[in-house]
N, C-alpha and C positions, 0 to 999 in steps of 0.2 A: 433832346428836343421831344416834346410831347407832341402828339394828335392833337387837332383841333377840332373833330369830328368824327362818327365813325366809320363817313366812306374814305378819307384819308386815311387811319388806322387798316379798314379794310383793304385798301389800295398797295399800303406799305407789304404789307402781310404777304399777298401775292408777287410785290416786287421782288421780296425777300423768299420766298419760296423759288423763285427763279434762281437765281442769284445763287442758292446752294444746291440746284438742279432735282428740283422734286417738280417742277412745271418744264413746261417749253416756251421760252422765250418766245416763241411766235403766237401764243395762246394771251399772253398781255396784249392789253388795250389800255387807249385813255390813259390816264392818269399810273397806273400802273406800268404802264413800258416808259412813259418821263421819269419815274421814279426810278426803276430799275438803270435805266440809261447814266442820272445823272447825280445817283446816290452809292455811298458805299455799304456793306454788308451791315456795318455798324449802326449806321447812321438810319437803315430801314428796320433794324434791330431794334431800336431806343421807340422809332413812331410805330412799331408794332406793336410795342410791348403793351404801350400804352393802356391804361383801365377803360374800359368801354362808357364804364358808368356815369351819369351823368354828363355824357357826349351827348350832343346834337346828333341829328340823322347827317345834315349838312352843314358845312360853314354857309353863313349868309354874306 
């Protein structure tokens, strides 16, 4: 699955840093602790990886 944005991509990014313990789960917010919550390592892997380029700042 790809990003559809780059505060999603953003968002993933830090779920996923969690997730392999370079953050503290209690430092996620927003959009970022839903993802970590209810995404697996993979799956925030794939909307991270995502190219930034040509993303919108936000989905509308």
């Amino acid at each position: 699955m790809k990003a559809k944005s780059k505060a999603q991509q953003e968002a993933a990014g830090a779920a996923l840093s969690a997730k392999r313990g370079n953050i503290k789960v209690s430092d996620l917010q927003g959009a970022s602790k839903e993802m970590y919550d209810s995404m697996s390592a993979d799956e925030l892997e794939d909307l991270a990886k995502t190219s930034r380029k040509n993303l919108p700042d936000k989905k509308n």
